[in-house]
Structure formats: C-alpha cells, structure tokens
N, C-alpha and C positions, 0 to 999 in steps of 0.2 A: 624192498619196502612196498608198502600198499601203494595203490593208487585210485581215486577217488571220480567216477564219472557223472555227471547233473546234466538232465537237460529238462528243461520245462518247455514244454510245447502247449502252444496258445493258438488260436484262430487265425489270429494277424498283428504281425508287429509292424508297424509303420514305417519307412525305408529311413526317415529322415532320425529314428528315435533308436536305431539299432547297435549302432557303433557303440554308445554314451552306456546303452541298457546293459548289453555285455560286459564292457571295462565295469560299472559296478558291479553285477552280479559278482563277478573277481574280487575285487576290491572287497566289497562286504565279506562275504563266506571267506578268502583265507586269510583278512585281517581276524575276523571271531576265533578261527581255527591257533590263529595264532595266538590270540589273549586266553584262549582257554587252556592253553600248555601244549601244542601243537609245533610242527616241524616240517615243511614241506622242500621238495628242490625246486620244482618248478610249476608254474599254472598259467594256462592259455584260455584265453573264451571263443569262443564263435557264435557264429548267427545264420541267421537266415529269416524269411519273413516270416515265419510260424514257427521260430525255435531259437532260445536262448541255451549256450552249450557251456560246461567247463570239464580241462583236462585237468586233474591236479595230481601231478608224479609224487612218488615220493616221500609219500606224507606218513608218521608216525601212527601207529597198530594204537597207540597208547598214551596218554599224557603222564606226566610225572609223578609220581606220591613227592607230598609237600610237606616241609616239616620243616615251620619257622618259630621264632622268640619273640612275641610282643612285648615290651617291657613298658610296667605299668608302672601308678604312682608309689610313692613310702607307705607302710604297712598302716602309719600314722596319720593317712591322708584324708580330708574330711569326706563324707560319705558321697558328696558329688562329682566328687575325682571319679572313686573306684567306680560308683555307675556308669562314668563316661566310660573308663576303662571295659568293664564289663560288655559295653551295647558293642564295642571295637575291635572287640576279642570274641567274641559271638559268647559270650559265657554266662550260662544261666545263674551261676551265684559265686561268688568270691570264694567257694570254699573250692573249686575247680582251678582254681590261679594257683602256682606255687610260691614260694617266697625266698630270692635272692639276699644274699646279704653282700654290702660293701665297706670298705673299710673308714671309708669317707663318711660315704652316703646313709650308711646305714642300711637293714631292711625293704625291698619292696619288691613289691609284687610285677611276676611275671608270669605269659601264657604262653603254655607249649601248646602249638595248633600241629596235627596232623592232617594234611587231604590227600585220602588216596587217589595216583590217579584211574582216568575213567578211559575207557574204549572210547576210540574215534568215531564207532559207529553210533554211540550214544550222542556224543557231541555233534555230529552232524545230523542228527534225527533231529535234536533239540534245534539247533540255530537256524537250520532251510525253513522252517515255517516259519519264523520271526523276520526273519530276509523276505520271502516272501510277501507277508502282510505288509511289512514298511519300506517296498520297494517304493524308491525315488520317482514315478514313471510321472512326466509331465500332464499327463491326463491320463485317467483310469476310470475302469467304470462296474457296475455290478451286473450279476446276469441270473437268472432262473430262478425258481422259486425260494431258494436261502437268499435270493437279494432284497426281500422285504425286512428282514432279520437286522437289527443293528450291531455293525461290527461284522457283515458278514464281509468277506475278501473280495477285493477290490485288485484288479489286473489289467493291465492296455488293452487287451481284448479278451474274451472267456478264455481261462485256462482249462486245458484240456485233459495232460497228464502229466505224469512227474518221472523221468529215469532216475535212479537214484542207486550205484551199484559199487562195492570196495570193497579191496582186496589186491592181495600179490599175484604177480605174472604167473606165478608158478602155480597155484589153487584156483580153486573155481571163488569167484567174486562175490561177495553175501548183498543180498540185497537191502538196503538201509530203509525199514521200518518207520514211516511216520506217513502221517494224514492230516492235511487241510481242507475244512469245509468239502467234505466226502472226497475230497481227491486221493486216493495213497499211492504212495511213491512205489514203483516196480521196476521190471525189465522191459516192458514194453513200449514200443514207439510204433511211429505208422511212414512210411514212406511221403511219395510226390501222392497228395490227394485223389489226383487223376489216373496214372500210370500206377500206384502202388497203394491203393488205400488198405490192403491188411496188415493184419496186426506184423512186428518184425522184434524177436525176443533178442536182446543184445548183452553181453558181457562185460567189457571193459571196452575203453577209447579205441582203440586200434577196429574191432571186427565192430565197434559203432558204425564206424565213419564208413568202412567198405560195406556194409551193410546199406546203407543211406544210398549210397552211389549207385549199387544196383536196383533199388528203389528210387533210383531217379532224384536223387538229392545231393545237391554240393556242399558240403559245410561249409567248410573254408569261403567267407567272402572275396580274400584277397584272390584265390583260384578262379572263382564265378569270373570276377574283374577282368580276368586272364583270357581266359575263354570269350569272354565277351569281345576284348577290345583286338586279339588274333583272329575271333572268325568275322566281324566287320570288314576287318582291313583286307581279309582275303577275298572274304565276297564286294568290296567296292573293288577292290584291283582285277578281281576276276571281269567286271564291268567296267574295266578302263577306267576307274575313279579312284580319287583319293579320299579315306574318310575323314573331315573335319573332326578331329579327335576333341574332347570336353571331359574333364576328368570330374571334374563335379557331377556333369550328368548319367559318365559312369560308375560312380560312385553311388547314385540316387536309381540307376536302374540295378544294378548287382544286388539293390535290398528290395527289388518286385519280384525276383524269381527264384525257384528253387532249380531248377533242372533247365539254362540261358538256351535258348534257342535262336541263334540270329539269320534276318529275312530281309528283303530288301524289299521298299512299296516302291511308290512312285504316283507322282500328280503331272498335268499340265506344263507346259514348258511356257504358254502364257503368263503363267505365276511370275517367274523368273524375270519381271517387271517389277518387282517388289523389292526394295533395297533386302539385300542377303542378311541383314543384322534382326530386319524385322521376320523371312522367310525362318530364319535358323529358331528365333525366339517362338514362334508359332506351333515350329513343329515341336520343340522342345519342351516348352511349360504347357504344350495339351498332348500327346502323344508320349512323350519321356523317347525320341526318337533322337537319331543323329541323321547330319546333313552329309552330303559328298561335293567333292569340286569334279571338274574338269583337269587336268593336265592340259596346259599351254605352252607350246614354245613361244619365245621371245625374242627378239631380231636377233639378237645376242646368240642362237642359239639354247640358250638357257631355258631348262623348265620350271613354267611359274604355276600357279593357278587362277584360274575364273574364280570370278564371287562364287557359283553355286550351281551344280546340276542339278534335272528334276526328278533325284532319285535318292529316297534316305533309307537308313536301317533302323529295322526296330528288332525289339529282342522279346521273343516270345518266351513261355512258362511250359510248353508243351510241344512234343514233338504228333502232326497233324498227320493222317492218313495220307493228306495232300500234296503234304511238302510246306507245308504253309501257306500256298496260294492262298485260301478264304482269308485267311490271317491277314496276311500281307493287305489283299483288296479290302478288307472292311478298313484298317488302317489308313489306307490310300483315300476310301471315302470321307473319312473324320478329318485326315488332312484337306481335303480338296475345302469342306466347306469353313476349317478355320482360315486358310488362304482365301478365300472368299470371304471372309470378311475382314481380312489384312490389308485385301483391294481395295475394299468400298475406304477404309479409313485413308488409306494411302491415297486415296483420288480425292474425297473429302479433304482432304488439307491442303489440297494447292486447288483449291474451288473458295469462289466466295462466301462468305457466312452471312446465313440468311439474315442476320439484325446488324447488318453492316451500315443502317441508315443512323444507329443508336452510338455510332463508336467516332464521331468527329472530333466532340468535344476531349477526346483521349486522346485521339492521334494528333492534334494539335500541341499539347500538351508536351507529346514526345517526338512530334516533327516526325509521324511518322505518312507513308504515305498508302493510301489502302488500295491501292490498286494491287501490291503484294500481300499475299497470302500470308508469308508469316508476319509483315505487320499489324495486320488484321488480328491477328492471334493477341499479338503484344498489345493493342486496343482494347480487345475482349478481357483480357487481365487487369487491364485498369477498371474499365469500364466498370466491372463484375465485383472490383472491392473485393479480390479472393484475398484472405487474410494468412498471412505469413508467420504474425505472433499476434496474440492479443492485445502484447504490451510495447508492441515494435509494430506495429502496422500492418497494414495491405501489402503483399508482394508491388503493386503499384509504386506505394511507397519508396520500398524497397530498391526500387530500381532506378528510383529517380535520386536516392542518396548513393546508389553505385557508381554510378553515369559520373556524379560529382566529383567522388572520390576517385573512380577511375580520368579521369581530364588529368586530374594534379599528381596522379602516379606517375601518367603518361608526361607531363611536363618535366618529373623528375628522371624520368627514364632518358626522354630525350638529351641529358645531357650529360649521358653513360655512353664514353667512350665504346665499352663493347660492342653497342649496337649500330656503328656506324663507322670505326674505323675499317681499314680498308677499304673500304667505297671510292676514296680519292674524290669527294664530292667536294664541290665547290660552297663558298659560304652561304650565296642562293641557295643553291639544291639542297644545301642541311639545312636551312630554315624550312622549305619545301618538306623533305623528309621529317622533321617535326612537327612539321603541320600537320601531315596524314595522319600521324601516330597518335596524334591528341585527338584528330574526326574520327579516326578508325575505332579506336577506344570510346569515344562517346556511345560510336551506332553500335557496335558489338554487344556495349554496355543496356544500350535499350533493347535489345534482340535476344540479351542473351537467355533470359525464361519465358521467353513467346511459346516456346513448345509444352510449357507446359498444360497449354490450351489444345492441344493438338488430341485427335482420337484416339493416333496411334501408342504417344506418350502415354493417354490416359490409359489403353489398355495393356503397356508396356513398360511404369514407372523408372525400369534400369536402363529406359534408351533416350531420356532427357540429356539434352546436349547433343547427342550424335543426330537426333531426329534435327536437332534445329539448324542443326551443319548443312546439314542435306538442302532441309530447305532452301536455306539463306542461299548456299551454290545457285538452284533453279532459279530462283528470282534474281540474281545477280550480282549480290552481292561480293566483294573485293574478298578474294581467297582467305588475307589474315583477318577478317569481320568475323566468317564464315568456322576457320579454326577457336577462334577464342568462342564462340558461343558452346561448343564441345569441351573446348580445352577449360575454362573458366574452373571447370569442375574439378580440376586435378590442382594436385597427388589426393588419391582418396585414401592413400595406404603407401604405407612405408616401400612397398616394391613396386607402385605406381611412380610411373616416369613424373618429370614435372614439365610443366610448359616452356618453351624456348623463345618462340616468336617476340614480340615486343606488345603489342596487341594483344596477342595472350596472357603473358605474364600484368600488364597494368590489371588487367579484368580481373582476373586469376584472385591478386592481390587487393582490391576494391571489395569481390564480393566474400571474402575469407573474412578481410578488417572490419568490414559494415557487421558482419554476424560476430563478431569478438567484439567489436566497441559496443554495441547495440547491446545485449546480454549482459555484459561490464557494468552500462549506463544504468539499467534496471533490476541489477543484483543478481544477476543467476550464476555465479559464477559455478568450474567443476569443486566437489567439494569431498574429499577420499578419494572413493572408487566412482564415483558417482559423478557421470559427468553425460546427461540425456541431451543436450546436442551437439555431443563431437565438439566441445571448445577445445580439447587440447591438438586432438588432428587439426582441426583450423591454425590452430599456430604453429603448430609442425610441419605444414604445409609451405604457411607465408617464408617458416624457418627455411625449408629448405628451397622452395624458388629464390630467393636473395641470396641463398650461399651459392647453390649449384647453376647459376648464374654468374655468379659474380658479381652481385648487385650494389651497390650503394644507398641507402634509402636512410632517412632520419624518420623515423619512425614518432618520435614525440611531434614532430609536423604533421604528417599521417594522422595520428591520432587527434589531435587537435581540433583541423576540420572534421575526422568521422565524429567524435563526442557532441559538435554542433549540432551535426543534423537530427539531433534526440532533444528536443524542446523539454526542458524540466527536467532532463537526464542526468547525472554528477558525471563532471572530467575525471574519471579515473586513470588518467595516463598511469603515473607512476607505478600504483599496482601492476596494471595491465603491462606496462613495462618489465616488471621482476616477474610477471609469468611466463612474457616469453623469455625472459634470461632461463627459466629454468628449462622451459622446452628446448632452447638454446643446448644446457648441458646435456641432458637427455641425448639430442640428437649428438653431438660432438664424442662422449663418449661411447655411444653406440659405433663413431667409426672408430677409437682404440683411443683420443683424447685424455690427457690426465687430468682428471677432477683440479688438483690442483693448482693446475696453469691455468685453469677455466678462470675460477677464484681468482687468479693474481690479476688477471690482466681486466675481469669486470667491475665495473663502478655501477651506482645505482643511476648512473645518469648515462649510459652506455646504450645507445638508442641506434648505432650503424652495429648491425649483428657480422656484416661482414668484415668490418675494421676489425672485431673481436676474433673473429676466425683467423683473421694473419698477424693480430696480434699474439695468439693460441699458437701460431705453426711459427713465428719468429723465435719465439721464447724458448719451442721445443728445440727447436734447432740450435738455440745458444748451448741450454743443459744439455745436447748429447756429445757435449765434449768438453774436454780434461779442463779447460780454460774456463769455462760455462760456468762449469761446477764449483772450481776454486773461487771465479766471484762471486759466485752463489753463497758460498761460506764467509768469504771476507766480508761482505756485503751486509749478513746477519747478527756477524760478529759484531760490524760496525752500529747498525742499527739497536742492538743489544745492549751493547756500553752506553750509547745514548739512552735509550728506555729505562734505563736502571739508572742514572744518574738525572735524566728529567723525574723522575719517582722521587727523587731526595731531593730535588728543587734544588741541585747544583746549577750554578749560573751555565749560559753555553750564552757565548757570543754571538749575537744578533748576522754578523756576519765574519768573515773569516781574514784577519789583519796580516798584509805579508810581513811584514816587520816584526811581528810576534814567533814566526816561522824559525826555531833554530836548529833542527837537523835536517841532514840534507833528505833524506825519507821524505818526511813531512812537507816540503819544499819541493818533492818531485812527486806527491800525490796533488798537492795544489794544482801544480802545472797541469796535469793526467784529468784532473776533475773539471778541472777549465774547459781545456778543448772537449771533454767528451759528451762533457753535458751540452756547449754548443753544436758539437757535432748530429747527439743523439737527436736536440730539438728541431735541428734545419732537417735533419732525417722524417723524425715523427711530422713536421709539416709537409712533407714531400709524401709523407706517408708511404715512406718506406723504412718495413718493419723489421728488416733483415738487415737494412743499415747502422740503422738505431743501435741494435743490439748488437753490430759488432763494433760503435764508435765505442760503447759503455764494456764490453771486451776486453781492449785497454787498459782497463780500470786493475787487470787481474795479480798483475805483478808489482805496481808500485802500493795498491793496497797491502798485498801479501808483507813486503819490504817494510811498511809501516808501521804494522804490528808485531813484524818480530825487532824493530829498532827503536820506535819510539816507547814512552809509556805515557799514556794519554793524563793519566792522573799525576801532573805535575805538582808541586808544592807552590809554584807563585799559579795562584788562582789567576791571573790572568790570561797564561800559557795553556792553562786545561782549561777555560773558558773557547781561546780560538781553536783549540784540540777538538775539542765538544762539536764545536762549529763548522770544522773541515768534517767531522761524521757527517754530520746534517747536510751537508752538503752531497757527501756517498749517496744518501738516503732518497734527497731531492731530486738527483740525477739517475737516478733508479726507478724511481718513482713515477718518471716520463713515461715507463712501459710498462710497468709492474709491479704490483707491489710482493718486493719479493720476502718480505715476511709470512705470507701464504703457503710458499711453496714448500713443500716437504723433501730435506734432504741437507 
C-alpha cells in the first residue's frame, strides 16, 4: 500500500511550540484522510526547528464508491417536508427521488445517492492547504508582499516549502500537486542551512531521513535528545565531572538544533560563591546550558557530589573549523557576565537597604528586627503595600493573618502524639517543646515571603522559598524557621514530596487555608475547568499534609478563625468543607480507595479528614472478608425491611422490649446488638477503627440466624413493632461507622 510523506519547512519553529505543532499536524491530516474514506496502518510526526514532518504507511490508493438510501417523507407529504428532503439528499427536484411503497406505510420517497470514490492524491491536495491555513500555532504571523492581501497565510514563521510525495515502495512516488499562497508542494528540501544549504530532491520517508542526515540534519527529536544527553556525559566524565542532568532543559535544547554539537565552556571558580540553584538557573534560562558537579568521596568512602564545578556544556547547531573553542569562549563570556550580575544581587541581599530609615514602623509591627537582611526584606513588603489580591489585601496583610492562623495550627499540632513521642520528654520539656513550635511557627510565618523582596527572587521567581532558606541559615536563624520558609510552599504537585517537620507543616497549612478561606470569603471559588489560582492544588495539598502525616486537625475550627480575619467576608465553612470532601475523594481513589466506602463513612459535618481515611481503611478491611460481607448483606436486609415498613407508617417501637422477645434467634440478636454496639462505641471513642468494626463483626451470624428463623411481620402488632425496633437497632449500631446503605454489594 501507498505511503504518504509532508514536510513543511519554515524559517523557525520555536523549541517550546514543537512537540504540540507535530502531534497536530497528525492529528488533523489523518483524522480528514479518515473522514474522507481513507485507511491508513500507521503515522508518526517529527520535528525540528525549521521542519514539521509526517510518515503515513499504509494508507489507501483510493477511497470507496458510496452508494446509500436516504428515505424520505410519504409521496402525500406537504411540500415542506419533500424540500427539507430534497436540500438532505442534494436533489435538485423530486422527480430524481424514487418511490418506495410499504404495506403499512404506504408510499414515499427515497434517494439512491451514488459517490464514487476519489484518489488519495486528490484528497490530500484538497485537505494540506485547509490544514495549513487553520493551523492551531499559538502565534502566527504574515510575511512579504501577499501579507498586505486579507486572508493571506499566516504561519509561526515564513513558510518556506512544502515536500509533499505518495506512492508504493515498489514505483516511483508521484508527487502530490497543490499550491498555497505561491508555495507548491514538490520533492524538494534543503539540508543544515550552514553545512547543507542546496537543494536535496527526496522520494519517500526512508531516503528522506538519510538524506537529511547527510545534510547535517536529525529528524528524529527523540535521537537529537540522545546524542545530546551521551555526548555531555561523556565529555563531563572525560573532565572528571558529572553532568547535572535536566530533562526539561534537554527537552528545550533538542528543539535549538538541527545537527547537536556538544562543548564544554567554563567561567571563574570565584562564581562558585553563588548558591548552585541560583549558578545552575543563570546559566540555564540565559545560555539554554547544563551544569557539572565534582565527584567527592565521603568519609564513608562513598561518592557524593559538590554543589557545582566551574565548568558547563552547551550544545551547538554547527560543527566549527575550531572544534568549537570560539563557540565555547563566546558562551563562557555571556556566562561570565550573567554570573556577574547573580553576584551583585546575591551580595545585595545580605547588605542593607538603602530606605532602611522608612521600615520601623513595619518592623514593629512584626517584631521584626533589621539588623537582619531578610527581616529588612519582610519590612520592605509591608512597608511597600505590595498587594497580593485586590479583594484580600497587601501580601503584608497576608502575612499577618498566616502568622495567626499558623500559632493555632501550631497549638493543635503540639498536642499530636506523633510529633513528640518517643522523645521520653519530661512534662517541662513538652510544655518547652510546644513552646518553640508555636515561636518557631510565628517567626517562620513572618519570614516566610521576605524573599519575595529579594533581587535575586525578583530575577528568578521559581526560587522563592529556597532563596529565603538560605537567607534565614546566614542570619541565624533555627534550622526548622529556616526549612518552613522553603517548605511552606509544598506539595506544588501531586509527586511533590509534602512537608514533615512540625514548623513546616503548621506554615504549610496556614498559608494553603488563608488562600482557600480568603477566595471562599470573596466568591472566587474553582468553577468546571476553571480554576485561576490553584484552589483545588491548595486543598490537595492541605489534603495530603494531614493524611501523609498522620495529622489530626478539626478543620471547622481552622476555618473559623481564617473566615475572621476577612472583615465583611461570609463564613463559608460548610461549603468550603464539602470541597475538600471532594478533594478528599479525588485524592483517596487516586491511591485505589472505593468511591463507595468514601461515601459510607463521610458525613457533611466530617471536618478530621484523617479519622475519614481510617475510617475508609477499617471499613475496607471488614468487607475483604467472607464475614464483612455476610453483614454487609444482613445489615441491608435489615435496614430495608425497616425503610419499607417506615414508608407504610407501620408502627416500630421506640425501643426494643425483652419481654416481647419470643424466639431464641431474636433473643440472641438482642444480646449480640447489645454488646456490640457498646463495644463498637468505647472502640469509636478510643478511635479505634479496626476495633469498632470487628465488635459490629459479631453482629454476622446471629443476624443471619434471625432472618432465616424469625418472621419480622408478626400478626400481634406488638411483636413486629419491637421486631421493627431490634432492626433499628442493627441500623443504629452500624450507623457508629458507616452508613452501610452506600456501599455497593
């Protein structure tokens, strides 16, 4: 079968716009090929920065001759019918319709449509310029003198030329006839601009691609990648280093070159004074370069790494008479002077700020003290009224309802077994130890967007938090101060670790709530798809610090206080509440949770997300067995008989009389309902949830016994009144953990 080769070559495709532009180019062209009566086996795209490509095997010589039955209205039908019919049927006049007859129906009209089909070559002539013109490109633009013209083509950068070639392996390949805006589609392509700029006449995919290659061109992105991230690592090892691999950034240089050249520069070893997050970001977001470490042994023996050598790889587009030395050295100079000015900001922030005479009244405010750098920062943020929302205040604001809300986290944290057993601390030293945890939380909490004052933050927005870490260390502040101003900021993202410390997590928690209650308070809530600042990651975040923790926290208290600190704002607990139930299930069956257990065991007043999770893992643990399931059943049963006889407003006794009790069944479910329900409540207050659920266990066999001996529906309405009563009871006693009319099964 045929096979179909496209490459459009343009000026420049933009590295970040390459991946998306290729899967459409696919997308579009063999979906059309497909709705036009087409058949292919398989279609790949490629790229490069001057070259959109596609392979398509396999694909049909021919679409099908079509030959269907419209069936229209009865022959008697008023004259608005048949026209509707007519426009439906393409038919220029009823007398081209023929006329069915039915034995029911009677007479009416139907149209035989014939469409022969058409050459692929036609139908790809036709659909690549309509692809063309209404390609998706996030920016486009017009060029040379048809761009005065309206309606003239619009492309990411001038298009250049069009390959366009189909045909079987075995014949010579026809080249597929069509023109856009003077472009016509041929055999021709051009190589590496540099190394290869004549013409290069190609046939199908296969002598494409090796053709390209000797012309100094990779197609294949994922091969570039290859090359790229093999000859780095050879050339840092070949230099005793290891290369700090980055797949984003090789991902972003594989779509600069056609023909990867990789070099190795190098700058000053005085740089290497620059924290490594800021050196690596430097050479990265201006150079599109990679960093190297050192190999260190460690007393251990063991090899670790140094932050950073003064020695990185970049990857050229050309192979240089030189070797690349110019290369490399001009590289090494554009590094040297954005490192020079990574210095000036990096010395700048632990120096005083020149309007430090204007920031008292702020640092009083937040007890802060400006002989340190970063509290100076955190002054200048108040001071400055930099605003956080229009309808939520000043980051100042802001920080001084985090501060709040983290104290009362930190209170509640403090009296979280996790965080303190083991210690063997004495009653002193845990009052001590909560002490800290509430000052440490305060100051963390005032520190923790100082940085965003910082030069280096400012010319580095993805290293707030870790700049302020750094700080706080140098100035001296308590290591967990210091973590929680970095940490505050996590989980950003589902495979973002979450915080641990105790310090971290109140902060963590404080500044997540204050940006959910606050948003709540003023109506912004997410609404569909649409959800511009991250409220659901906010509460999947809080979600998963309090489970993967192991936290306890009453969240309707939390909330409470954050709803305060919005003057004229509405308490929207409750809502706010069943939003995160729902991030709640989100997260839980993300790790394999059954929807339905979620359901049984949530209430709308269910405000400890972690009671809900060992609620969630008790329950599971009852139904994965033969017992589980049997009360499961008896349980519904029971609950069932009752629903259906409370629906007819049969009487059920308020409570359950033993005296009324006359089989021994029912006299030994009494007994079984008694203890279990006492059992299950001293459990659920103990909160233990794996107790609970095996006191109510129990419950399995004299239930079972009940219903195959008793018959609930007695004739002395007194007896199926306390009948009615012992359900309700089942019901009640069930009811402690779950409501197990939810669950499915």
């Amino acid at each position: 079968m045929p096979d179909l080769l496209l490459e459009l070559r343009s000026e420049e495709i933009p590295a970040r716009m390459q991946r998306k532009a290729a899967g459409d180019l696919r997308k579009m062209l063999t979906d059309g090929l497909v709705e036009a009566g087409l058949t292919y086996e398989a279609a790949r795209e490629y790229w490069t920065p001057r070259r959109l490509a596609l392979d398509i095997r396999g694909l049909t010589a021919r679409s099908k001759d079509i030959r269907e039955e419209i069936k229209g209205p009865s022959t008697t039908a008023p004259e608005q019918a048949v026209q509707g019919f007519l426009r439906k049927a393409g038919l220029s006049s009823i007398a081209e319709a023929h006329v069915h007859s039915d034995a029911k129906k009677g007479d009416f009209y139907v149209a035989h449509i014939a469409k022969p089909g058409r050459a692929a070559e036609e139908i790809i002539a036709e659909l690549v310029p309509g692809i063309i013109r209404n390609f998706p490109w996030p920016k486009s633009m017009r060029w040379g003198p048809a761009s005065a013209r309206p309606g003239s083509l619009r492309w990411v950068r001038p298009l250049q030329s069009i390959v366009c070639t189909f045909g079987p392996e075995t014949e010579e390949p026809v080249v597929v006839d069509f023109e856009i805006d003077g472009i016509r589609a041929g055999n021709v392509t051009y190589g590496h601009r540099f190394h290869a700029p004549d013409p290069i006449t190609v046939r199908r995919f296969d002598d494409y691609v090796s053709k390209l290659e000797v012309a100094k061109v990779v197609l294949d992105a994922d091969r570039r990648k290859e090359i790229i991230l093999h000859d780095a690592r050879n050339i840092a090892f070949a230099n005793g280093l290891d290369l700090i691999e980055d797949e984003g950034l090789l991902e972003e240089v594989s779509g600069l070159v056609e023909w990867p050249v990789v070099l190795m520069g190098e700058f000053e070893r005085d740089f290497l004074s620059i924290p490594a997050e800021v050196i690596r970001l430097t050479i990265r977001a201006n150079q599109k370069c990679f960093v190297t470490s050192r190999p260190t042994s460690s007393s251990d023996g063991e090899i670790g790494q140094s932050p950073l050598s003064n020695r990185f790889i970049l990857v050229a587009n050309i192979e240089a008479t030189d070797g690349g030395k110019e290369i490399a050295y001009g590289n090494g100079k554009v590094v040297r002077a954005r490192l020079s000015d990574a210095l000036y900001f990096w010395r700048t922030d632990q120096a005083d700020l020149p309007d430090l005479d204007q920031l008292g009244e702020s640092a009083t405010r937040f007890d802060l003290d400006l002989k340190k750098p970063l509290d100076q920062r955190m002054a200048r943020l108040d001071h400055l009224n930099v605003t956080f929302h229009a309808k939520l205040g000043t980051q100042g604001q802001r920080v001084e309802r985090i501060k709040r809300l983290a104290s009362e986290i930190a209170d509640a944290l403090s009296k979280q077994p996790k965080f303190f057993d083991g210690k063997l601390l004495s009653a002193d030293d845990l009052n001590t130890e909560q002490k800290y945890l509430r000052e440490r939380a305060r100051r963390a909490s005032v520190l923790a967007k100082a940085d965003l004052t910082t030069e280096v933050v400012g010319e580095f927005p993805e290293l707030q938090g870790a700049m302020g870490r750094k700080y706080a260390l140098l100035q001296g502040e308590h290591a967990s101060v210091a973590a929680a101003i970095e940490e505050h900021y996590k989980p950003q993202g589902p495979s973002d670790r979450v915080p641990t410390d105790p310090v971290s997590v109140a902060v963590a928690l404080a500044d997540k709530l204050d940006t959910l209650t606050g948003f709540w308070a003023i109506d912004e809530k997410p609404t569909g798809s649409k959800d511009p600042f991250a409220l659901r990651r906010a509460a999947l975040g809080v979600v998963r610090i309090l489970i993967e923790n192991r936290i306890r926290l009453a969240l309707t208290s939390v909330f409470a206080t954050a709803f305060a600190n919005f003057k004229g704002g509405a308490d929207q607990s409750s809502d706010l509440l069943a939003f995160f139930h729902d991030r709640l299930k989100v997260y839980l069956r993300d790790l394999g949770a059954r929807h339905d257990l979620i359901d049984a065991v949530i209430t709308p007043q269910s405000d400890d997300l972690l009671q809900i999770v060992r609620r969630v893992e008790a329950l599971g643990s009852l139904l994965d067995t033969d017992g589980g399931n049997n009360l499961l059943a008896g349980t519904k049963r029971a609950a069932n008989i009752l629903a259906a006889e409370e629906k007819k407003k049969t009487a059920v006794a308020e409570t359950v009389e033993p005296a009324l009790l006359r089989e021994e069944a029912e006299k030994k479910l009494y007994a079984a309902v008694n203890q279990a329900e006492k059992e299950a409540g001293q459990a659920i207050q103990n909160e233990d949830f794996s107790a609970a659920m095996m006191a109510l266990s129990v419950l399995r066999e004299p239930v079972d016994s009940f219903f195959e001996r008793v018959l609930v529906n007695d004739e002395d309405q007194a007896v199926r009144a306390n009948r009615l009563a012992l359900l309700a009871r089942i019901r009640t006693a069930t009811d402690q953990v779950a409501d197990f009319s939810k669950i499915v099964g």
